[in-house]
C-alpha positions as CSV (number, residue, x, y, z in Angstrom):
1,X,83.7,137.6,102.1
2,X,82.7,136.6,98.3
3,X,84.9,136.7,95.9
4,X,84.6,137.5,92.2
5,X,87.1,136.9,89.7
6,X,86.8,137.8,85.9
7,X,88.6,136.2,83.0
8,X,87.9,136.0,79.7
9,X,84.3,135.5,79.6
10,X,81.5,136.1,82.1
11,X,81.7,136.8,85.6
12,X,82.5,134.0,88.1
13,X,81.5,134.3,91.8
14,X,82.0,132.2,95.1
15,X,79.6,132.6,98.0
16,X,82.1,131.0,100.1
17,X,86.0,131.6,100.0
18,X,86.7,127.6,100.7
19,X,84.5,127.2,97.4
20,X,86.7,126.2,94.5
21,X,86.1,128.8,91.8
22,X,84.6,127.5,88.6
23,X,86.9,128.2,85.8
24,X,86.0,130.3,82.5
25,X,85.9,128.5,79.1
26,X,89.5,129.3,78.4
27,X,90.7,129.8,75.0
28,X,93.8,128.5,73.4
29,X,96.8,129.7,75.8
30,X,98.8,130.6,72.2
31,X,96.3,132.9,70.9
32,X,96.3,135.1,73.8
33,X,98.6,137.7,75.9
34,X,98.4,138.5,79.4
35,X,98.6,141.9,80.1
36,X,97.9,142.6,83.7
37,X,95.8,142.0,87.0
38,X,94.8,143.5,90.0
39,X,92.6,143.7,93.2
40,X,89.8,145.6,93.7
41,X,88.4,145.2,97.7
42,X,85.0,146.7,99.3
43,X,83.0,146.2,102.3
44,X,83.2,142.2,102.8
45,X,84.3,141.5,98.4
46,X,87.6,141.3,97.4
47,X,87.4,141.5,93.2
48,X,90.4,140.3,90.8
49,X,90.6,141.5,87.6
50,X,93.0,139.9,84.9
51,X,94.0,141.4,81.5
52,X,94.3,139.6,78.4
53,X,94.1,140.2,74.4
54,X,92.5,137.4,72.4
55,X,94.3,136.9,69.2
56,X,92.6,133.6,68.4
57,X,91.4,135.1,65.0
58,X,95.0,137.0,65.0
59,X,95.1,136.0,60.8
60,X,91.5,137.3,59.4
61,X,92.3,140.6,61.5
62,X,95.7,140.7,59.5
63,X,94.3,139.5,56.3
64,X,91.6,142.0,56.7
65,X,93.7,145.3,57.2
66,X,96.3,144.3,54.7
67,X,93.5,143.1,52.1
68,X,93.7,146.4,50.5
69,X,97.3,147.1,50.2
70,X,97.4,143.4,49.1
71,X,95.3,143.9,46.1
72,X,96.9,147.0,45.2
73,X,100.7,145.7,45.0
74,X,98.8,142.7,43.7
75,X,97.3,145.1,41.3
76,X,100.5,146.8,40.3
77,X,102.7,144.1,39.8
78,X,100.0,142.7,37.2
79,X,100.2,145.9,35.3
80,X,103.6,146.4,36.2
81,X,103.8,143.0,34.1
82,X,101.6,143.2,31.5
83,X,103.2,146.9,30.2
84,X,106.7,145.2,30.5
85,X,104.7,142.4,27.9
86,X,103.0,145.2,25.3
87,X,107.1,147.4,25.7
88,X,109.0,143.9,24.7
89,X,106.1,142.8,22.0
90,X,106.1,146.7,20.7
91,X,110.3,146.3,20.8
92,X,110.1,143.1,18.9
93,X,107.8,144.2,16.2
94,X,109.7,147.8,15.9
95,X,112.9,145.7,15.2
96,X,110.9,143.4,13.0
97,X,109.9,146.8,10.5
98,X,113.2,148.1,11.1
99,X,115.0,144.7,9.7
100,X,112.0,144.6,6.7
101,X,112.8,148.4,6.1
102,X,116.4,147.5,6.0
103,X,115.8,144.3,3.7
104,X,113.0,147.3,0.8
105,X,115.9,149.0,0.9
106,X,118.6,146.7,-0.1
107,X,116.4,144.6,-3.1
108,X,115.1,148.2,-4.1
109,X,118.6,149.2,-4.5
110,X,119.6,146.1,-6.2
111,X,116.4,146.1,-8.2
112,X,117.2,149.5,-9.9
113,X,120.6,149.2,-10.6
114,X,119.9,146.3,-12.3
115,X,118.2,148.6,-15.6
116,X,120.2,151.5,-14.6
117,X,123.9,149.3,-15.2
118,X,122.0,148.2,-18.6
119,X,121.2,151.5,-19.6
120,X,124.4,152.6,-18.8
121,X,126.1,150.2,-21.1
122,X,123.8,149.9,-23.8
123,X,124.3,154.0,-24.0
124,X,128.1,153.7,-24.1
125,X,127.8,150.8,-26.7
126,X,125.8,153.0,-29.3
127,X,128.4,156.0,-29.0
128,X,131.0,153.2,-30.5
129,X,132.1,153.4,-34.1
130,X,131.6,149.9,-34.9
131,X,128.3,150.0,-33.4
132,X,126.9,152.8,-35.1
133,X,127.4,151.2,-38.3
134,X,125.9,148.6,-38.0
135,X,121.7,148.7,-38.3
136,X,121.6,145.5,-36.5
137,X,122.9,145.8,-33.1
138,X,121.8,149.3,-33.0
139,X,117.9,148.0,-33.2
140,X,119.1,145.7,-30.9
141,X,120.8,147.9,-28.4
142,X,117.4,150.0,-28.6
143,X,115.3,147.1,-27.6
144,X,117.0,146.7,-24.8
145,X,117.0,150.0,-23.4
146,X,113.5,149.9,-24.3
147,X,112.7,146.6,-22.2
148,X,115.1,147.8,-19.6
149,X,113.2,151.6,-18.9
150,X,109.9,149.8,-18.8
151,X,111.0,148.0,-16.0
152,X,112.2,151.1,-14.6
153,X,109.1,152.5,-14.9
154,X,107.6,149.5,-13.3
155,X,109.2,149.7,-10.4
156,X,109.5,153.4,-9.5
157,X,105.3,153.0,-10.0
158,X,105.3,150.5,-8.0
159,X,107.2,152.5,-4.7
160,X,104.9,155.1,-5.7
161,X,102.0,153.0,-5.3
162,X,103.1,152.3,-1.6
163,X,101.8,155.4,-0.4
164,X,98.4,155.5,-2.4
165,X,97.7,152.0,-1.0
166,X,98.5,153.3,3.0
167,X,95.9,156.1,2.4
168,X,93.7,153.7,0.5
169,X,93.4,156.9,-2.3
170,X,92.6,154.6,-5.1
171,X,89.2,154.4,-6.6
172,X,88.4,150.9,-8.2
173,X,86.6,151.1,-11.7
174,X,84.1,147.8,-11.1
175,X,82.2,146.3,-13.9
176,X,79.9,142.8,-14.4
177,X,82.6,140.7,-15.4
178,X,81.8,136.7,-16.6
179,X,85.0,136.0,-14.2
180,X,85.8,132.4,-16.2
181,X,86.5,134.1,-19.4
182,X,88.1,136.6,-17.5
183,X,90.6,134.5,-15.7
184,X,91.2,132.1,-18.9
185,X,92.3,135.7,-20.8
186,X,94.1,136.3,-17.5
187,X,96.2,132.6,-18.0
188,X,96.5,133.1,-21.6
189,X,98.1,136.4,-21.5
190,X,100.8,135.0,-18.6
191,X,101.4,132.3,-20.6
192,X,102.6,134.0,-23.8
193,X,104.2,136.8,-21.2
194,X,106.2,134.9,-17.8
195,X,104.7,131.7,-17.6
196,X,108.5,130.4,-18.8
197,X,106.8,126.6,-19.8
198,X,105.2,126.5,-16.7
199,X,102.1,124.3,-17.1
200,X,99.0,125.3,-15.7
201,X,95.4,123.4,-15.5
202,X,92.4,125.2,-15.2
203,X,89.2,124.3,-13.7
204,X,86.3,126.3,-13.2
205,X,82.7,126.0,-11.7
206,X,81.4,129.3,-11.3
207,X,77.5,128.4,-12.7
208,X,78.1,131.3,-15.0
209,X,78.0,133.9,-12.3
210,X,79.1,137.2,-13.1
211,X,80.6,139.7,-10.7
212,X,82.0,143.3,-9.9
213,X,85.4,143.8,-11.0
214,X,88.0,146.0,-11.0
215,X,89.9,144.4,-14.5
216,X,93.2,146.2,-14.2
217,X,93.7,145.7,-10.2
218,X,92.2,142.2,-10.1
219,X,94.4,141.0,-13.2
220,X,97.4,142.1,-11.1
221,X,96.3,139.9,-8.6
222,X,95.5,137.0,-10.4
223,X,99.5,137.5,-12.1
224,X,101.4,138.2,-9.0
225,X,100.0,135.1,-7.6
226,X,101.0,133.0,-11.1
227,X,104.1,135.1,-11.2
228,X,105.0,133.9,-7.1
229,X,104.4,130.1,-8.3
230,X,106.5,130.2,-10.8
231,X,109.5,132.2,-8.8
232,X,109.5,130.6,-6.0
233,X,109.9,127.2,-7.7
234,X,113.0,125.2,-8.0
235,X,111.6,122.4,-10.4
236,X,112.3,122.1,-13.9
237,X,108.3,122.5,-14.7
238,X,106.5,124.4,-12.7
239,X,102.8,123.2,-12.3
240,X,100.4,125.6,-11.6
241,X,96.3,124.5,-10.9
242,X,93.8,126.8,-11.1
243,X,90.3,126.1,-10.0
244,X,87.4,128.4,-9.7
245,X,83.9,127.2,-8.1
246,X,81.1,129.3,-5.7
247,X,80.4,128.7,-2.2
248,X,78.2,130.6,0.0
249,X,77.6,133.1,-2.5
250,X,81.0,133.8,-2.7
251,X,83.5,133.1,-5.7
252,X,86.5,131.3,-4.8
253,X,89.5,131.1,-6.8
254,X,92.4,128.7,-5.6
255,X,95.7,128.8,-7.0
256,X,97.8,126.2,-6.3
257,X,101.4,125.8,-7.0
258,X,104.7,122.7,-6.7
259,X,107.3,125.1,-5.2
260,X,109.3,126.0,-2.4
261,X,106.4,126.3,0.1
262,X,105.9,128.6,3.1
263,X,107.1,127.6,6.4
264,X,104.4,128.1,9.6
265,X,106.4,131.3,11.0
266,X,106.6,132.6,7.8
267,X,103.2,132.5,6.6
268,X,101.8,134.7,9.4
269,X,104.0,138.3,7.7
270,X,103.7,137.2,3.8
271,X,101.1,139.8,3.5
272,X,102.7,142.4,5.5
273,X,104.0,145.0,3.1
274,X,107.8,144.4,2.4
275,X,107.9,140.9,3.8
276,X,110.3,138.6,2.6
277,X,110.3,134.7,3.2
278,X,114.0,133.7,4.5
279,X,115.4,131.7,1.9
280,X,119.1,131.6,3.4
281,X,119.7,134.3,0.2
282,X,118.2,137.4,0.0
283,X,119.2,137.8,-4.1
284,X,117.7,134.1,-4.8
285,X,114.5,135.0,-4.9
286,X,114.6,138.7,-6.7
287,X,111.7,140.7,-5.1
288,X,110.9,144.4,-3.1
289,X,107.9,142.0,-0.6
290,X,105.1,144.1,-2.2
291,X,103.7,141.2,-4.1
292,X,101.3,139.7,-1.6
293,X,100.7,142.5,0.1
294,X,99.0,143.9,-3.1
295,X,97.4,140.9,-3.4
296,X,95.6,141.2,0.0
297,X,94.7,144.9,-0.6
298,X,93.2,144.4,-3.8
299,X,90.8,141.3,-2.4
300,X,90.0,143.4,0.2
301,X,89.2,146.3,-1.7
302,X,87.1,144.6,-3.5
303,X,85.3,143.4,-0.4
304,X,87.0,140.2,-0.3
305,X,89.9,138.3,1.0
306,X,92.7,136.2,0.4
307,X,94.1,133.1,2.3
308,X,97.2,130.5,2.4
309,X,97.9,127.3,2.9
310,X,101.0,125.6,2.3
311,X,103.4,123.4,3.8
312,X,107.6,123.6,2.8
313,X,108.4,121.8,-0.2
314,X,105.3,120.9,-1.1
315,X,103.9,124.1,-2.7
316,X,101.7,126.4,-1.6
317,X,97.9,127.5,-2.2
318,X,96.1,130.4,-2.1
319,X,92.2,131.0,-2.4
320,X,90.5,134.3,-3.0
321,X,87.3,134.7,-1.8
322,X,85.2,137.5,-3.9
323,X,81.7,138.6,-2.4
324,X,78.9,137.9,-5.8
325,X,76.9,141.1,-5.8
């Protein structure tokens, strides 16, 4: 009677009964389950079967079915993630426009009464008896309402202008300028206007080069950049350099100023429109944050751009660069 008993593995068989059976290359006990056994007998064989399930590669057969509902949470908490990121970032810069809307509104508000008031008054002073007699303050009253409605005027242009520079409507009116005597009548004219004793140095190298210009946009420009050294400067002199040289054919004109300075956080928002450096005092520093921000849309208009370097309390600089034609 042979006997034949199967394990994991091939078949092992004894011609004789009293023959120790040679044992299967086993596995690791752990990684496998029995699951049953029994006899199966014929004409002079007696057989015995034995059930197990191999797990010995148990973890690739779970990593492999679960690979793709892996990746997909996987998947899903990455996006799940990066939309909470752009939601928070979109918050923060909503709050950021809502807090510079807030801050247009308040200097606007500020900024207009400020005429309006003087206006006011000077109105109610001519309709006095003593006034109207006398030639003098009369003339002088009338100056003043004069100089107070052309900064009026100024100002509601300049919200106006808001909208025409968001729909870029403006057409600039370029001409072959010699851009040192341009800047130099640019200097003179602040000088005699809001320069209030500042001193300023000039310095040009431009080899004579000529270039395309808008004169009315680029000389605001060229003055809200002088009029920005001078404001935001708490020394008795402001000093203001000016130097003008050609690189790359490109012109480059750096401004460079003694004030306040710009901190790092700051000086990544001073072109947005109606930024406003934190000085600790919103009415220190009078301004509606459209300064810059006409700056940088006027170099860029004019195919050019405009950038800043500066470092608190020791002034700031800024250098327009200006595509020669």
């Amino acid at each position: 009677n042979d006997t034949i008993v199967i394990h994991q593995g091939p078949v092992y068989a004894s011609r004789n009964r009293m023959e120790r059976f040679r044992k299967p290359q086993e596995t690791d006990k752990s990684s496998r389950i029995f699951v049953s056994w029994f006899w199966l007998e014929g004409n002079h064989y007696r057989t015995l079967i034995d059930y197990y399930i191999d797990f010995s590669d148990k973890k690739q057969v779970i990593l492999r079915e679960t690979s793709a509902s892996l990746g997909l949470s996987t998947l899903s908490v990455l996006l799940v993630g990066i939309m909470f990121i752009i939601t928070y970032r979109n918050l923060a810069e909503e709050r950021r426009l809502s807090n510079l809307k807030t801050d247009f509104i308040n200097n606007m508000t500020h900024e207009l009464k400020t005429p309006l008031s003087t206006i006011t008054v000077a109105g109610r002073t001519l309709e006095m008896p003593q006034i109207r007699s006398n030639d003098e303050k009369i003339l002088e009253t009338a100056k003043m309402i004069g100089k107070q409605s052309v900064h009026l005027n100024q100002l509601i242009n300049m919200i106006l202008e808001i909208s025409m520079w968001e729909r870029t409507q403006f057409q600039l009116d370029k001409k072959k300028v010699d851009i040192e005597e341009f800047l130099k009548d640019i200097v003179d004219s602040f000088k005699s206007g809001n320069g209030n004793g500042a001193s300023i140095s000039q310095k040009y190298n431009f080899e004579g080069k000529k270039i395309d210009l808008d004169v009315v946009y680029f000389t605001t420009l060229v003055n809200n950049l002088l009029s920005n050294a001078v404001k935001y400067n708490d020394k008795d002199k402001p000093e203001i350099d000016i130097e003008g040289f050609t690189a790359d054919n490109n012109v480059c004109i750096r401004i460079s100023d003694n004030g306040i300075g710009i901190n790092r956080n700051d000086q990544k928002h001073v072109f947005d429109k109606f930024y406003r450096a934190s000085t600790g005092n919103i009415h220190k520093y009078k301004g509606l944050g459209l300064g810059l921000y006409y700056v940088k849309k006027i170099a860029e208009a004019h195919g050019g751009d405009v950038s800043l370097s500066s470092k608190p309390g020791r002034g700031s600089t800024f250098t327009v660069t200006l595509p020669v034609s």
